[in-house]
C-alpha positions as CSV (number, residue, x, y, z in Angstrom):
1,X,-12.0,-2.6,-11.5
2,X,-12.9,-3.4,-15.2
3,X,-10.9,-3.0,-18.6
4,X,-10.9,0.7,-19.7
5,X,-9.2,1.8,-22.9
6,X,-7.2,5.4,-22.2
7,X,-7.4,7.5,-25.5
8,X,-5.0,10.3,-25.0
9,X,-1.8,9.3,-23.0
10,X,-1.2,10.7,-19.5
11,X,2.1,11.4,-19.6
12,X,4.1,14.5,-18.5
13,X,1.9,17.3,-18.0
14,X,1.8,19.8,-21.1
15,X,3.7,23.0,-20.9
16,X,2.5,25.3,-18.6
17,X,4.4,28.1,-16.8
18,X,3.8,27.9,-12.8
19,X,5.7,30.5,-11.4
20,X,5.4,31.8,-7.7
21,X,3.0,29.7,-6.2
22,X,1.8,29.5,-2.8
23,X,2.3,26.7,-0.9
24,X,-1.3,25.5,0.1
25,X,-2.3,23.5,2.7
26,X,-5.7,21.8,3.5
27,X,-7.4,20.5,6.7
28,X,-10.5,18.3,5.6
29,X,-12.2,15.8,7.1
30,X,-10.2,13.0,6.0
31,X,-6.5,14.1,6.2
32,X,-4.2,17.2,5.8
33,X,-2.8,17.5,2.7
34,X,-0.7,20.1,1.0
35,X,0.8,20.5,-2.8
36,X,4.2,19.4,-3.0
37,X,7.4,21.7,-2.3
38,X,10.7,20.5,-1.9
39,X,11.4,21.0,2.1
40,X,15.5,21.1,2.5
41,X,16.5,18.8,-1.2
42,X,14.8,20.6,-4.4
43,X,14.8,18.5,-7.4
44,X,18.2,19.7,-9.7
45,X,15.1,20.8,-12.4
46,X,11.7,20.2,-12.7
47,X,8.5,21.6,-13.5
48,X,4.9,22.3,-11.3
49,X,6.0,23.1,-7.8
50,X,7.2,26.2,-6.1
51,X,10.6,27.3,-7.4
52,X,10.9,24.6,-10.6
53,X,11.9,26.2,-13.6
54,X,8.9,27.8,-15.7
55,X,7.0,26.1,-18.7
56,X,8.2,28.0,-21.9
57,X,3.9,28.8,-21.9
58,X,0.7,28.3,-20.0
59,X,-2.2,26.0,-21.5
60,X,-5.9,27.4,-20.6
61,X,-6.3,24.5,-18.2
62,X,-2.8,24.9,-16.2
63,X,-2.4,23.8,-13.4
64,X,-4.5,20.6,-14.7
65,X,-4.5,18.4,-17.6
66,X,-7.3,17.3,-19.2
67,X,-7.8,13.9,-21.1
68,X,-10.5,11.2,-21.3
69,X,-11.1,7.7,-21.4
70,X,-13.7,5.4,-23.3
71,X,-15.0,2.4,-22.2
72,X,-16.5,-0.5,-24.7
73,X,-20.2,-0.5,-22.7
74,X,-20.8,2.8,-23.1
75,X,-19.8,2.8,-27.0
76,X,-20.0,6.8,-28.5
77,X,-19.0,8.6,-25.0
78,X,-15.8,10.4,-24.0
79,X,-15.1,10.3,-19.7
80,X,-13.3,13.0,-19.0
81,X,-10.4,12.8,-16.7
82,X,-8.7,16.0,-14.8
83,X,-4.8,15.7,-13.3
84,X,-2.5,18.1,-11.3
85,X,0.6,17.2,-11.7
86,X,4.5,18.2,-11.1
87,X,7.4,17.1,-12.8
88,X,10.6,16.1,-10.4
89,X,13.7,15.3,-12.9
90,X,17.4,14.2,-12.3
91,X,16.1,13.0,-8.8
92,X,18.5,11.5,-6.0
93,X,18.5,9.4,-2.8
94,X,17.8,13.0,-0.7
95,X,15.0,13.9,-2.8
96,X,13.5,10.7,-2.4
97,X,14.5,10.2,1.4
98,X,12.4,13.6,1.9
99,X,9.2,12.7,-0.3
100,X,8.7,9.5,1.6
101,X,9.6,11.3,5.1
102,X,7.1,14.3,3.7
103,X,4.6,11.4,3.1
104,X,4.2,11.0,-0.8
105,X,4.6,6.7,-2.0
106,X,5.3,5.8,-5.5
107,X,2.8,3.6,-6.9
108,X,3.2,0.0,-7.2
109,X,1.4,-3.3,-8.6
110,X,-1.5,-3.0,-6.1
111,X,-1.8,0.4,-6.2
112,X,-1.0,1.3,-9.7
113,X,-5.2,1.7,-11.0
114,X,-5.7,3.8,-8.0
115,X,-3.6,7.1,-9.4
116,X,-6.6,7.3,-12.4
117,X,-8.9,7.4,-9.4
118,X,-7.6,9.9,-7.0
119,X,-6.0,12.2,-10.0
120,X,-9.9,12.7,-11.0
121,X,-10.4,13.2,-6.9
122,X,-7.9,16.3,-7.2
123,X,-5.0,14.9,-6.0
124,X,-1.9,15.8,-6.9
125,X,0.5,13.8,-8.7
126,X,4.5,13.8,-9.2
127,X,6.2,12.3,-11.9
128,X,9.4,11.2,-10.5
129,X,12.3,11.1,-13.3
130,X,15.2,9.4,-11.1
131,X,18.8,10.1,-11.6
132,X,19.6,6.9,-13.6
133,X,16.5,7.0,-15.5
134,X,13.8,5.6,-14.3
135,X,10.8,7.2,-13.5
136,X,7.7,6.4,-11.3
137,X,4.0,8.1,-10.5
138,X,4.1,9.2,-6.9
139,X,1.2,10.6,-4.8
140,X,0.6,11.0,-0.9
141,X,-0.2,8.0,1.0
142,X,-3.7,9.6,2.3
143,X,-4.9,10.2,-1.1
144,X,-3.8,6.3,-2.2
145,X,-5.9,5.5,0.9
146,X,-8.2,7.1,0.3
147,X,-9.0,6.2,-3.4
148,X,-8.9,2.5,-1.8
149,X,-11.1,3.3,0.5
150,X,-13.9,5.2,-2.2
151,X,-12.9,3.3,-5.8
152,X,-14.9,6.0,-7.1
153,X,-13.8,7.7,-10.6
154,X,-15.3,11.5,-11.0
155,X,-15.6,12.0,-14.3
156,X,-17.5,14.2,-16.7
157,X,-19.4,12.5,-20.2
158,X,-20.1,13.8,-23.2
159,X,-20.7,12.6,-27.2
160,X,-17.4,11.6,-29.4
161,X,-18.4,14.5,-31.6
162,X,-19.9,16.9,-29.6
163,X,-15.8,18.5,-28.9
164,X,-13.8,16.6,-30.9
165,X,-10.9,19.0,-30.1
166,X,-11.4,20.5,-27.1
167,X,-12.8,20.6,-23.3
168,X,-16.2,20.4,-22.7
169,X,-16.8,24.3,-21.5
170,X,-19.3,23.3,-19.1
171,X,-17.5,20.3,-17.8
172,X,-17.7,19.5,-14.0
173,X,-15.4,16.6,-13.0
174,X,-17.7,15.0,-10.6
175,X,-20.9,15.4,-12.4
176,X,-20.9,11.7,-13.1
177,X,-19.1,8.7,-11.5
178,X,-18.2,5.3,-12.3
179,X,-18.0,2.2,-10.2
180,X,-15.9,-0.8,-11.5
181,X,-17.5,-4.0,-10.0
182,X,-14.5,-6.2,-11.6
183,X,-16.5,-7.2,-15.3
184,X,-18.9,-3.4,-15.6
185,X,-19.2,-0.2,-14.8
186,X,-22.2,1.4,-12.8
187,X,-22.7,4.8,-13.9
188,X,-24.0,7.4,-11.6
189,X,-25.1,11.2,-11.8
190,X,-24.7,14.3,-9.5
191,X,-28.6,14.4,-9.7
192,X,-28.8,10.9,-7.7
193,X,-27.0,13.2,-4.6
194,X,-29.5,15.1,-3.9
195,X,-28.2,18.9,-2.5
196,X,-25.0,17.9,-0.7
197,X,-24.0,16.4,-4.5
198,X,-25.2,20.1,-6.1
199,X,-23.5,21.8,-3.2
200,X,-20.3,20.0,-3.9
201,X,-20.8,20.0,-7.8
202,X,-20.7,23.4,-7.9
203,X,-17.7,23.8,-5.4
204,X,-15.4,21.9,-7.7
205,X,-17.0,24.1,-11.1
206,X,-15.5,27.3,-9.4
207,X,-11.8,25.5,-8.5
208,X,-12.1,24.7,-12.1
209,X,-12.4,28.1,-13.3
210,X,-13.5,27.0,-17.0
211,X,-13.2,29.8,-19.6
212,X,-16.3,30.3,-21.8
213,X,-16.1,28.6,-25.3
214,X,-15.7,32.7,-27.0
215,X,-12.9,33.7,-24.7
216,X,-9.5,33.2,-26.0
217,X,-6.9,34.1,-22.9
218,X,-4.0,35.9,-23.5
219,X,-0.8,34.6,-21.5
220,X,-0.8,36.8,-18.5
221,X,-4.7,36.3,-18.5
222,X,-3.9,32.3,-18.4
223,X,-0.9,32.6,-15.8
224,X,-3.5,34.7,-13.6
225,X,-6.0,31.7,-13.8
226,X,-3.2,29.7,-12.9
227,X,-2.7,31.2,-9.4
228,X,-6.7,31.6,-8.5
229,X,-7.0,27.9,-9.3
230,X,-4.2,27.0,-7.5
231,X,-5.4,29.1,-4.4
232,X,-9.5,27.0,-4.6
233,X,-7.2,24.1,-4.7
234,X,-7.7,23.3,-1.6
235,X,-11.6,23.7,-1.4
236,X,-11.7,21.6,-4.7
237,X,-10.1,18.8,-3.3
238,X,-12.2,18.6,-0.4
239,X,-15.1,18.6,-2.4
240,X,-14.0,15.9,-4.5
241,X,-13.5,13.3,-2.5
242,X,-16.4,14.2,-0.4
243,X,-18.4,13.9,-3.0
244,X,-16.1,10.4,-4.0
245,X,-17.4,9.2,-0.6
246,X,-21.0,10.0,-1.1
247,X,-21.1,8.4,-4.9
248,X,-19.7,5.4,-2.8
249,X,-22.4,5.0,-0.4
250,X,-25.1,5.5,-3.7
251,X,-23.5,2.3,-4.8
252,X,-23.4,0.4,-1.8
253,X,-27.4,1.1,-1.3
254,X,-27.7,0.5,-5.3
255,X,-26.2,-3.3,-4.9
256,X,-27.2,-3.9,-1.3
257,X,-24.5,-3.5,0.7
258,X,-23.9,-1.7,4.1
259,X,-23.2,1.5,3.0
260,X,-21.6,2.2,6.7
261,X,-19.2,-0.5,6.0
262,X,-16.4,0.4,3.0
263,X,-14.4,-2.4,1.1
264,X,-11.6,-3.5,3.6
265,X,-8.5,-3.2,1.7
266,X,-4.8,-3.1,2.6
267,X,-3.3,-0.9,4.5
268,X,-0.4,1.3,4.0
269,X,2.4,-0.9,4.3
270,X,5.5,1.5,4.7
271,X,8.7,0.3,3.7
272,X,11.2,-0.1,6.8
273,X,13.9,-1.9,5.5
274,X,16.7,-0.2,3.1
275,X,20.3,-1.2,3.8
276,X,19.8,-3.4,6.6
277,X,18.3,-4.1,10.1
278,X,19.3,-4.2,13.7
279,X,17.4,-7.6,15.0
280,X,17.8,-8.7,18.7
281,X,19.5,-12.4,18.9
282,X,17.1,-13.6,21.9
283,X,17.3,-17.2,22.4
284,X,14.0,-17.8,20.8
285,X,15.0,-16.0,17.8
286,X,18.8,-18.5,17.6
287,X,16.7,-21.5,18.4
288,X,13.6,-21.1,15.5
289,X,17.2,-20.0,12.8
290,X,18.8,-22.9,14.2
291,X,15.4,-25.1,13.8
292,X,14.8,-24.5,10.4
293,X,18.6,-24.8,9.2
294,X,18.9,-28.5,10.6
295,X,15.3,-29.1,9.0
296,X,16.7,-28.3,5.5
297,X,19.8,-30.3,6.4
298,X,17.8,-33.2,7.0
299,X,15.9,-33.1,10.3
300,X,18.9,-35.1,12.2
301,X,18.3,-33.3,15.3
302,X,14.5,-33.3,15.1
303,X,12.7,-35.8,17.6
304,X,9.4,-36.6,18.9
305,X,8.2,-35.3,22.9
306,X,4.6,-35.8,23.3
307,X,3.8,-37.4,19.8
308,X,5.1,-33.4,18.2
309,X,8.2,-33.2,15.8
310,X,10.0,-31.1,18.1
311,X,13.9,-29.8,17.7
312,X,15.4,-29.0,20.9
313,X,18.0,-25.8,21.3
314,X,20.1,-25.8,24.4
315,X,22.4,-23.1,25.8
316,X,23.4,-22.6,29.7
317,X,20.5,-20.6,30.9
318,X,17.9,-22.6,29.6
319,X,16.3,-24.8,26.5
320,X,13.7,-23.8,24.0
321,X,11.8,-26.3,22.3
322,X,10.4,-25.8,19.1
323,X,7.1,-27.9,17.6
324,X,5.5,-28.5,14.3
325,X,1.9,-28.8,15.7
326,X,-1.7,-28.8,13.8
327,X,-3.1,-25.1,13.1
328,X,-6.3,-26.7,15.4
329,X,-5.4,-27.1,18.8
330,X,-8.0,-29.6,19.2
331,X,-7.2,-31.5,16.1
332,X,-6.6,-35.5,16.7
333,X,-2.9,-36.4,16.4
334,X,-3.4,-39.5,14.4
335,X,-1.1,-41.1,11.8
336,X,-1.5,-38.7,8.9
337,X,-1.6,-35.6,10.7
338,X,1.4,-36.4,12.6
339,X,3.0,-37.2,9.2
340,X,1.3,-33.9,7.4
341,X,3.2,-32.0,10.1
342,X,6.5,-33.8,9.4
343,X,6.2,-33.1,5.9
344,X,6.5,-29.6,6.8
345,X,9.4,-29.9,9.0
346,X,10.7,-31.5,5.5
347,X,10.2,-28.5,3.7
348,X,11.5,-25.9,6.3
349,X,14.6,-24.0,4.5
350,X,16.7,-21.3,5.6
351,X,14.3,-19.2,3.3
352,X,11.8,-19.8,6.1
353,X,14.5,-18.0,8.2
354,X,14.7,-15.0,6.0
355,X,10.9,-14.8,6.2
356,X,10.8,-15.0,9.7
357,X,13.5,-12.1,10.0
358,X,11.9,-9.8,8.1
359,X,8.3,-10.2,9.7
360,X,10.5,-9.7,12.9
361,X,12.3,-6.5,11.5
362,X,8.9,-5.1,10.0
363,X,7.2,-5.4,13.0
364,X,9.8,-3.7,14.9
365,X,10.2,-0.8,12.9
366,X,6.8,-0.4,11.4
367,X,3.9,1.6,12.9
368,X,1.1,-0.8,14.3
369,X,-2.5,-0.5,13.7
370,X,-5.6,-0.1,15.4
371,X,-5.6,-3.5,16.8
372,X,-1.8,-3.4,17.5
373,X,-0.9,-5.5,14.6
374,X,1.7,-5.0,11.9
375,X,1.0,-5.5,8.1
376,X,3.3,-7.0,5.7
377,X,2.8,-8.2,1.9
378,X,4.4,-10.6,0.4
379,X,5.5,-8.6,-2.3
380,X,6.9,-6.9,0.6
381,X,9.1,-9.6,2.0
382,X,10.8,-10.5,-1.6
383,X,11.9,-6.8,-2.3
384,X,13.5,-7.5,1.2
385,X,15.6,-10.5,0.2
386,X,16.1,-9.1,-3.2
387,X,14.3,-11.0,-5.4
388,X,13.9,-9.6,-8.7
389,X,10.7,-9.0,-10.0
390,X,9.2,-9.3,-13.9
391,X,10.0,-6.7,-15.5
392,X,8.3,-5.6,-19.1
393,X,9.0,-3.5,-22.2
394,X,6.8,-1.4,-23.5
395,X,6.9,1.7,-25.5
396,X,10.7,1.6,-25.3
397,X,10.6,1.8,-21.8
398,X,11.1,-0.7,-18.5
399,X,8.7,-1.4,-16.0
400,X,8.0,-3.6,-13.3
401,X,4.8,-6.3,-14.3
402,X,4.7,-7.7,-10.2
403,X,6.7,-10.8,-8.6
404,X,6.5,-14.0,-10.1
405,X,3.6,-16.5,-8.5
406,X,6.1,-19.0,-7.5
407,X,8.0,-16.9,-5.5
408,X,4.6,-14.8,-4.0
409,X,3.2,-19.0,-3.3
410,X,7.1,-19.8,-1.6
411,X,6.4,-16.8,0.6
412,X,2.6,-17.8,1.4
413,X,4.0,-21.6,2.1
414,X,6.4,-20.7,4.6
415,X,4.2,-18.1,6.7
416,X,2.0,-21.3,6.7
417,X,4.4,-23.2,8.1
418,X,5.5,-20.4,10.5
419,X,2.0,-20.1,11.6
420,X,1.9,-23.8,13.0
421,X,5.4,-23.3,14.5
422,X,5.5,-23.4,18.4
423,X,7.9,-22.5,20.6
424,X,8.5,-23.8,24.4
425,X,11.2,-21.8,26.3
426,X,12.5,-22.9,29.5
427,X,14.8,-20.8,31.4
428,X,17.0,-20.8,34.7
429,X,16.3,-17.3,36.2
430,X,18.3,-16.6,39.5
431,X,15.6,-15.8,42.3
432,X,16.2,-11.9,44.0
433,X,18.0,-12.0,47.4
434,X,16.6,-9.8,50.2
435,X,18.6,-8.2,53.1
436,X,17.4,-10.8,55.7
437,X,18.6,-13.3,53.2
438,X,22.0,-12.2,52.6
439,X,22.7,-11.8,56.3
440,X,22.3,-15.6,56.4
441,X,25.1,-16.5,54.5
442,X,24.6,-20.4,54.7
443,X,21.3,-19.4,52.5
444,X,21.4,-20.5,49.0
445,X,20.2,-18.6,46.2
446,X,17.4,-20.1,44.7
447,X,16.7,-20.7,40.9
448,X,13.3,-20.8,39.6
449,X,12.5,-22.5,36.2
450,X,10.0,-20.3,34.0
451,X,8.3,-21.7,31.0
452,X,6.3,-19.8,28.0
453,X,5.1,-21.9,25.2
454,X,3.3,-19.6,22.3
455,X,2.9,-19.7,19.0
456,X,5.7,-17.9,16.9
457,X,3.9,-16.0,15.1
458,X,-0.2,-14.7,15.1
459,X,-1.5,-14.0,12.0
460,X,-4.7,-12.6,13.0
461,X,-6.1,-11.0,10.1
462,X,-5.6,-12.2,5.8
463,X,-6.8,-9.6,2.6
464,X,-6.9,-10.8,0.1
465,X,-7.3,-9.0,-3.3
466,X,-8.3,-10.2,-6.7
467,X,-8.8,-8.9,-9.9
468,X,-10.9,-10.3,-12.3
469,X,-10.8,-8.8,-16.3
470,X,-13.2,-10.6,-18.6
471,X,-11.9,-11.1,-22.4
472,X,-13.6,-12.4,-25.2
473,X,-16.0,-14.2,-23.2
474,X,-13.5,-15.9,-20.9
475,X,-12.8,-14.9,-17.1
476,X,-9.4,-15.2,-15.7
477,X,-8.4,-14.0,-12.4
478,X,-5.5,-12.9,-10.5
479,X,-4.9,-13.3,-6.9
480,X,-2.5,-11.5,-4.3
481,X,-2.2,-12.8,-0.6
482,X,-1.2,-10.6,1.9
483,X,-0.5,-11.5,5.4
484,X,-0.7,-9.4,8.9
485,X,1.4,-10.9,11.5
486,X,1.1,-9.7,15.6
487,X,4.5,-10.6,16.5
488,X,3.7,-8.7,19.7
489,X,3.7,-12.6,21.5
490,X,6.6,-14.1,19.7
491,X,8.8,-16.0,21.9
492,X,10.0,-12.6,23.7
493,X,10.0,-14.5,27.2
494,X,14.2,-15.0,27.1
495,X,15.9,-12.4,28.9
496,X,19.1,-12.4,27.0
């Protein structure tokens, strides 16, 4: 998306009381999704949520919190933004155990622009103050996804001056949209819709429940508004991203795109790895460790079979051989690419190991796709081994800026390499004796040698995401490389 400037800061909601509400549910279309309430571990305070401690009074707009946003190209207008939000404090391990388990994500580098998105799309979101401090924006997984899948921001506009101090009192989040194309904005209108936009318009308007300009609420008038918006929550955040979706598909016709076919981004990647992880020791698995270990200590044991850098692991029930080959199979195996692939036996480390372990733990414990892949990130892969990310100070507070390139480029180099690793495996498997067999007890059992020689790992598909901000004239461009690996067909022929 482009460069907006925020005018008011979104930070924890504003005091509002939110006593004794329901828990609501929702079954849309896309996903069922439900307000937040602690399940078995409740937050030891907090404010937003069923049974948190009340707000000391209730603004006019509780349960939501109005702000806005301007943006340079459209100099003199105010885009009104619209949050629900709950406040989790003094959080622990069990709180955060049950909001992932309950299916709510904190946000992170690649997902941090989406909360401005799917906030405006009625989603709710918790801000998570941790036991030791820190604190993080956390939403549900379906509403990230689904803000990835529409990048749409429902907004409402209106002059600088027209309410300098207050809301808009005919505002309708949703009456406008914008659509970052990575330099601009597109702006769209409820009007460009047709009915279904009107229809959906005016379904969000009443979960709004806007108070004229001349009515001033008194507090049990506001903390009665607060319950009936609470209970057309659910309606309201239907509509919303419905109507996300359909601002989308405007914008695909409007640039010329298949409307049918939504930006492919990255899938939920779900983190499967805390403390540790239980991998099985097959031979292929001791053979590729062993492999890249001798490579880093120079090669010694490394050799050539059929013009292939090739190390060779032995053990009593069989050998597996593993190859540096060319990532085309029908790629000529002169001179320099047999030396190309011997450079990258040279750089094979026991970091190439820890990559290869994690992929393997990932996609055992991870859920698989549609195709029966597994995703992993790269970012991914170095919170597994602990690598420390950049971390920045601003407004007298920590936060994490994203991993270094050097170490996201280390991770990228040896998937590469892993990609082009082949393993062989022969193995000695004692052949099944049958009654008529054992009563002939001069037969001999017979051994049969089976061989399996597959790639080690199958990256089938790469997404990759870039963000480009233009300043003063200049572009400059950031890029993240995320990989998908179907380990489904990775040396799993040993029977140890």
């Amino acid at each position: 998306m482009g460069r907006w400037k925020e005018c008011s800061i979104r930070a924890i909601p504003s005091m509002f009381d939110h006593v004794g509400c329901n828990r609501s549910t929702i079954e849309s279309n896309y996903h069922q999704v439900k307000l937040y309430i602690p399940l078995h571990h409740k937050p030891p305070s907090g404010h937003g949520y069923e049974g948190a401690d009340p707000w000391s009074m209730t603004p006019p707009h509780a349960p939501y919190e109005p702000s806005f946003i301007t943006i340079p190209e459209f100099a003199g207008r105010r885009f009104w933004t619209w949050g629900i939000f709950a406040l989790l404090e003094q959080v622990g391990e069990e709180v955060l155990a049950e909001l992932r388990a309950d299916g709510w994500e904190p946000w992170n580098d690649g997902t941090r622009e989406l909360f401005l998105l799917l906030e405006n799309q009625f989603a709710q979101t918790l801000i998570v103050v941790e036991a030791q401090g820190a604190h993080h924006y956390w939403a549900r997984t379906a509403d990230i996804q689904h803000a990835q899948r529409y990048p749409v921001l429902l907004t409402y506009q209106s002059g600088e001056e027209e309410y300098p101090h207050s809301v808009p009192p005919e505002m309708v989040i949703g009456a406008c949209a914008l659509v970052g194309d990575g330099s601009s904005f597109h702006l769209y209108t409820a009007e460009q819709l047709g009915e279904e936009g009107h229809t959906l318009c005016e379904q969000i308007r009443e979960g709004m429940l806007l108070y004229p300009p001349e009515v001033d609420p008194s507090a049990e008038e506001r903390r009665m508004r607060v319950e009936q918006r609470l209970a057309a929550w659910e309606r309201t955040h239907a509509a919303a991203q419905r109507l996300s979706s359909l601002y989308w598909m405007l914008h695909q016709h409007t640039i010329g795109l298949n409307a049918s076919s939504p930006p492919r981004t990255l899938p939920a990647v779900p983190i499967v790895i805390d403390k540790g992880a239980l991998i099985a020791s097959a031979l292929p698995v001791q053979a590729v460790i062993a492999a890249y270990s001798n490579a880093h200590s120079g090669a010694e044991q490394w050799s050539i079979k059929k013009h292939l850098p090739t190390y060779a692991y032995s053990r009593e029930d069989g050998t597996t051989h593993i190859q540096m080959r060319p990532g085309d199979p029908e790629a000529a195996l002169d001179a320099p690419t047999i030396q190309s692939l011997w450079e990258q036996v040279r750089h094979l480390s026991d970091i190439d190991g820890d990559v290869l372990l994690t992929m393997i733990a990932q996609a055992i414990a991870a859920p698989q796709d549609e195709k029966g892949g597994t995703w992993i990130t790269g970012k991914s892969i170095l919170d597994y081994r602990g690598i420390k990310p950049i971390t920045k100070k601003e407004n007298g507070r920590v936060r994490r800026a994203g991993h270094r390139q050097e170490d996201l480029a280390e991770v990228a180099s040896c998937i590469s390499r892993m990609s082009n690793t082949w393993i062989t495996v022969e193995q000695w498997i004692e052949g099944e004796i049958n009654q008529e067999q054992q009563k002939k007890r001069s037969k001999k059992q017979r051994r049969y040698l089976y061989t399996r020689d597959s790639r080690l790992i199958v990256i089938t598909d790469t997404i990759q995401q870039q963000e480009l901000l233009r300043e003063s004239g200049s572009k400059t461009s950031r890029q993240v490389e995320s990989e998908r690996p179907s380990l489904a067909r990775s040396g799993c022929s040993s029977r140890n």
